[in-house]
C-alpha positions as CSV (number, residue, x, y, z in Angstrom):
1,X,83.7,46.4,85.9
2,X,80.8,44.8,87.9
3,X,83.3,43.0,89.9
4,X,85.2,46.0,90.3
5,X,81.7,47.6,91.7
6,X,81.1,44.4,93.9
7,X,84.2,42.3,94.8
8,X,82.2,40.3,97.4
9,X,78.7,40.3,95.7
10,X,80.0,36.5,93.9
11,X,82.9,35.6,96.0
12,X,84.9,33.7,93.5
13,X,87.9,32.7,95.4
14,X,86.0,32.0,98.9
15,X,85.5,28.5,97.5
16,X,88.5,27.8,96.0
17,X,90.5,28.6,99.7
18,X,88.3,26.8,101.5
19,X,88.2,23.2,99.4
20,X,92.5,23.8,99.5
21,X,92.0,24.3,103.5
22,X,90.1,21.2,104.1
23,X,92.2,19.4,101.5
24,X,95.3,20.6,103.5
25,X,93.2,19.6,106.8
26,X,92.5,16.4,105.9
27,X,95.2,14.3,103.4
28,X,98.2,14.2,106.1
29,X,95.6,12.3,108.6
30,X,94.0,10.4,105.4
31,X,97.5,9.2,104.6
32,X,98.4,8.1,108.5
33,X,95.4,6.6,108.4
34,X,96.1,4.7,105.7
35,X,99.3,3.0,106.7
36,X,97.6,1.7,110.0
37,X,96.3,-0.7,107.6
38,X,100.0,-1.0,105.6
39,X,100.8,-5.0,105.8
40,X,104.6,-4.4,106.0
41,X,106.6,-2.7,108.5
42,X,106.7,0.8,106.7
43,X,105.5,3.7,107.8
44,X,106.3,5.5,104.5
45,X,106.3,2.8,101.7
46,X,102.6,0.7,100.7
47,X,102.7,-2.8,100.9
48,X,99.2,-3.9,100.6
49,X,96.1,-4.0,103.1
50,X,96.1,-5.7,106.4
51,X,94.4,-5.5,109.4
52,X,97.8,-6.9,111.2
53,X,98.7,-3.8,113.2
54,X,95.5,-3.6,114.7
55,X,95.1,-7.5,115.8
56,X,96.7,-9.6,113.8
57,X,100.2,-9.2,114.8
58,X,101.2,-11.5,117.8
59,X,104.1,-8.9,119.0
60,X,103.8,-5.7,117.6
61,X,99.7,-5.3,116.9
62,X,97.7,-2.7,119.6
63,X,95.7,-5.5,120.7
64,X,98.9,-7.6,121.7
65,X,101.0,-4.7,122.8
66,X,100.5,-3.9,126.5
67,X,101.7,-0.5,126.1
68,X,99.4,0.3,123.8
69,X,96.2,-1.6,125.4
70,X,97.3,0.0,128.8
71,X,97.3,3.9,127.7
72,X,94.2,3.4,125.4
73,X,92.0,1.8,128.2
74,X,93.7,5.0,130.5
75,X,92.7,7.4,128.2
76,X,89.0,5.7,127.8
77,X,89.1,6.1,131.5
78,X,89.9,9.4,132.1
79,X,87.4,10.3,129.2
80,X,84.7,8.5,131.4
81,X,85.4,10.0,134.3
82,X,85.9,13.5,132.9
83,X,82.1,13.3,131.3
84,X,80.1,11.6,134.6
85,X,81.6,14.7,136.8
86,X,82.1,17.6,134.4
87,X,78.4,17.3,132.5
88,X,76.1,17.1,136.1
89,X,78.6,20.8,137.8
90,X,78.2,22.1,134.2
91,X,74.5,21.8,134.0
92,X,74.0,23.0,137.8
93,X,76.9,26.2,137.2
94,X,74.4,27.0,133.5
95,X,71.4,26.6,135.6
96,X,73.0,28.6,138.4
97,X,74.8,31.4,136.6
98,X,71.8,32.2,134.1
99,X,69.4,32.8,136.9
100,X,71.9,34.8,139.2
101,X,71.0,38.7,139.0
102,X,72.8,39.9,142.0
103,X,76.2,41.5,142.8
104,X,78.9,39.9,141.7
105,X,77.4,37.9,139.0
106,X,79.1,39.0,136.1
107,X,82.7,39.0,137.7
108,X,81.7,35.2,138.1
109,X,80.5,34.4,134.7
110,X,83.8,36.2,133.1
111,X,85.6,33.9,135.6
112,X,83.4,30.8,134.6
113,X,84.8,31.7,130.6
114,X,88.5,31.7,131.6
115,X,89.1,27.8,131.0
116,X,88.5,29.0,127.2
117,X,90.4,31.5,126.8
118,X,93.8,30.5,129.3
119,X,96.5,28.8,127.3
120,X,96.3,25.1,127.7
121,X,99.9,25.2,128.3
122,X,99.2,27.6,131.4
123,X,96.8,26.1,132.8
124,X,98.5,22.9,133.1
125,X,101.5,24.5,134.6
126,X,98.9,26.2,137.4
127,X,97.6,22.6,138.1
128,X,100.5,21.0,138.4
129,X,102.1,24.1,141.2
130,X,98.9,23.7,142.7
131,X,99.0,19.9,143.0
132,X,102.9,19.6,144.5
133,X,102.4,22.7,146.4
134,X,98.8,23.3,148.0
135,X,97.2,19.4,147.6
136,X,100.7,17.9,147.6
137,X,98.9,15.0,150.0
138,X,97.1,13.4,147.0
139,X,100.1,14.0,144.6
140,X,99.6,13.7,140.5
141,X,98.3,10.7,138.6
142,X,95.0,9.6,137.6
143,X,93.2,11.7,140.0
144,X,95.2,15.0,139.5
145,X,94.5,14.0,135.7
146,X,91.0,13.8,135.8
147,X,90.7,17.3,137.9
148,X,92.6,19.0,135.8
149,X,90.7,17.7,132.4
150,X,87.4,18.9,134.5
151,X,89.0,22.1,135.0
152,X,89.4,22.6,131.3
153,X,86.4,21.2,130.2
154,X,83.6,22.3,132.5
155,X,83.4,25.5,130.7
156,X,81.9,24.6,127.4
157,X,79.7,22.4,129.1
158,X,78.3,25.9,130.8
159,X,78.3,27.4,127.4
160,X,76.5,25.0,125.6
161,X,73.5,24.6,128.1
162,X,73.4,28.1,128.9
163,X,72.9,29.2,125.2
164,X,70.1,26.5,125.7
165,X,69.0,27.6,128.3
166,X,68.2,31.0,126.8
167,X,66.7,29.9,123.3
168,X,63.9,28.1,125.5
169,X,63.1,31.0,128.2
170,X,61.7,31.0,131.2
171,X,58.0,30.5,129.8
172,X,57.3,26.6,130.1
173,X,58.4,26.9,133.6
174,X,56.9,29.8,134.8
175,X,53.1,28.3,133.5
176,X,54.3,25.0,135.5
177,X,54.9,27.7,138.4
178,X,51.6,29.2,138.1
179,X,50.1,26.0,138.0
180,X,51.3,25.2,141.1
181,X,54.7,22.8,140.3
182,X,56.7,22.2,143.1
183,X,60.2,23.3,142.2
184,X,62.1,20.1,141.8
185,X,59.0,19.3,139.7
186,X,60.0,21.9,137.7
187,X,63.6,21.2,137.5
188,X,63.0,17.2,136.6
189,X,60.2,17.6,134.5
190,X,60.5,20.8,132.9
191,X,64.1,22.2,132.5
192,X,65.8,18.8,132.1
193,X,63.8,17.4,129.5
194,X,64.2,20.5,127.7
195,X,67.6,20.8,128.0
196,X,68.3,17.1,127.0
197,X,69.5,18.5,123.7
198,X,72.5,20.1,125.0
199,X,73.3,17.8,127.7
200,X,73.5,14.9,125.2
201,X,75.7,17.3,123.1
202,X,77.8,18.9,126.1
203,X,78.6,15.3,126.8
204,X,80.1,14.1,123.3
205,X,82.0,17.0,123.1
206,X,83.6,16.6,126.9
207,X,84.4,12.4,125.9
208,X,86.1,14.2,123.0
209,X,88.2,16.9,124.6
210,X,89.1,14.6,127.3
211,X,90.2,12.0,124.8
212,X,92.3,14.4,122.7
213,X,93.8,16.6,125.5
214,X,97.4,16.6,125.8
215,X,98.9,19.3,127.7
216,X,96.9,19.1,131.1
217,X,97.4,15.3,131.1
218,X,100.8,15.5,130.1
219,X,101.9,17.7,133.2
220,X,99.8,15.9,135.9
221,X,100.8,12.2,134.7
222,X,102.2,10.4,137.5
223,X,104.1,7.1,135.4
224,X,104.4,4.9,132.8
225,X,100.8,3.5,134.1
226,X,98.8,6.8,133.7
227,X,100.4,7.3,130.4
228,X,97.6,8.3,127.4
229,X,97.2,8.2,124.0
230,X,98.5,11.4,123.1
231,X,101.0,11.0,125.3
232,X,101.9,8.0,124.0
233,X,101.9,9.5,120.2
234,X,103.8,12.4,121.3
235,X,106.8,10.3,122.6
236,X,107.0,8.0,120.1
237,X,105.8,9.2,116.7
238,X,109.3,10.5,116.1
239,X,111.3,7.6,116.5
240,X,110.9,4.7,113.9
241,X,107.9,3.5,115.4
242,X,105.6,0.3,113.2
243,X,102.5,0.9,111.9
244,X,101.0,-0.3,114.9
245,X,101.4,3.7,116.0
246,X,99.4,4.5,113.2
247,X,96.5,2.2,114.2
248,X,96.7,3.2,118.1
249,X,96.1,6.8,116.6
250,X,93.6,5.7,113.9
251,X,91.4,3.7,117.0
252,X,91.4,7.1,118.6
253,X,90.3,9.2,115.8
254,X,87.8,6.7,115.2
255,X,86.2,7.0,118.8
256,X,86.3,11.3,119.0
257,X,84.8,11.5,115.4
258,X,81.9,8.6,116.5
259,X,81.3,10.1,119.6
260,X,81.3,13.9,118.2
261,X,79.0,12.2,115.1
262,X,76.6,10.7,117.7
263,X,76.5,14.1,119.6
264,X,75.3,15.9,116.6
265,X,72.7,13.3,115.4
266,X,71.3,13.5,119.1
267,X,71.3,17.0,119.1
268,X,69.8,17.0,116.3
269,X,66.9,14.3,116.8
270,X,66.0,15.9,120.2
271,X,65.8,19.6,118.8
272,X,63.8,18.4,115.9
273,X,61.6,17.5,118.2
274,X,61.7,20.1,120.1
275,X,58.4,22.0,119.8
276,X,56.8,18.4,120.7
277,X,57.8,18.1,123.5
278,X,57.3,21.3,124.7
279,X,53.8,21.1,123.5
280,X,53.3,17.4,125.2
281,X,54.9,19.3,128.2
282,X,52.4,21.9,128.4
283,X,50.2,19.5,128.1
284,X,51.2,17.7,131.5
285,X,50.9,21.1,133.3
């Protein structure tokens, strides 16, 4: 009767569906992971641990298999790229769009939010029209690629440093104002140190996005040569590939899950810290 009163005072079930979600989640990559390191040729079937799909074959391992080498260095590339340029105009459009107050401002930030909400799948077709039809001088490859996976990403990089951007105020730089800071002053030693937190953060999550995104790379490659991992996966996983697939994939996980772990730790460190250097800041000023 007193769950009959209460259903959700002692969830009972809420922890059951969520282990069986992450279970579900998690054992079909555990078990492709596990036969990168198979020693035979099965995909399927364990024969015993080996590193030879990784380096150890001398024809069919990722480190011997130009293929693979080329569209993992492409993809580590494009991920590069995507980060140096996307992170700096996201930073400037948060800074930008939380201080704008006049007409037109909210018309620009819904328009600034469309990159999340737009299917992938449409917004790769838009860049790829746009790229043969309007910019049709600099065609589609690795530069049409990299645009397009800015496109996409530069949105959560506005997100994430504008919800920082908010939790700190406008306080610390305002005293630094009244103080008599000059106002790139206030922007280099002020806001920027503050917002180090989510810059750091912004940035993991833009390598990782750039390494995992299909769709928009898919429809602004331009050959064989600007081919990337996903890619790659997609065309091959359902043939009768080796193992060696299986590590390619398992190198890539390993990179987005280090680089997403080292985002959060950063995070972390740097907004633990947080009230001391806001204090040692007011203490400059």
């Amino acid at each position: 009767m007193s769950w009959l009163r209460n259903p959700w005072g002692q969830p009972r079930f809420l922890p059951l569906l969520t282990g069986a979600y992450i279970l579900w989640s998690i054992i079909p990559v555990a078990i492709a992971v596990l036969f990168a390191f198979n020693n035979g040729r099965s995909r399927t079937t364990w024969q015993g641990f080996s590193m030879r799909w990784f380096t150890g074959d001398p024809t069919g391992s990722v480190a011997h298999n130009p293929e693979y080498t080329s569209a993992l260095e492409h993809t580590l590339i494009l991920a590069l790229i995507c980060v140096v340029i996307t992170v700096p105009l996201g930073v400037a459009l948060a800074l930008g769009l939380q201080r704008w107050r006049g007409r037109g401002s909210g018309s620009v930030n819904t328009l600034m939010l469309l990159p999340l909400v737009t299917p992938e799948l449409v917004m790769g077709v838009a860049l790829l029209l746009l790229f043969l039809n309007i910019f049709n001088g600099w065609g589609i490859g690795t530069k049409a690629q990299a645009i397009g996976q800015v496109t996409f990403a530069i949105s959560y990089v506005v997100v994430i440093v504008r919800g920082r951007l908010v939790s700190i105020g406008r306080e610390y730089e305002e005293a630094a104002a009244d103080l008599g800071a000059p106002l790139h002053d206030r922007l280099l030693r002020i806001i920027l140190p503050l917002l180090a937190p989510a810059i750091l953060a912004s940035a993991g999550i833009v390598f990782a996005l750039s390494i995992d995104d299909f769709v928009v790379t898919q429809y602004l490659a331009g050959g064989s040569e600007t081919n990337t991992v996903s890619m790659l996966l997609y065309a091959t996983a359902r043939g009768a590939p080796t193992p060696a697939l299986n590590a390619l994939a398992t190198i890539t996980l390993a990179l987005t899950l280090v680089t997403l772990g080292l985002a959060y730790l950063v995070y972390r460190r740097f907004a633990g810290a947080g009230s001391a250097t806001e204090a040692a800041t007011l203490g400059e000023m």
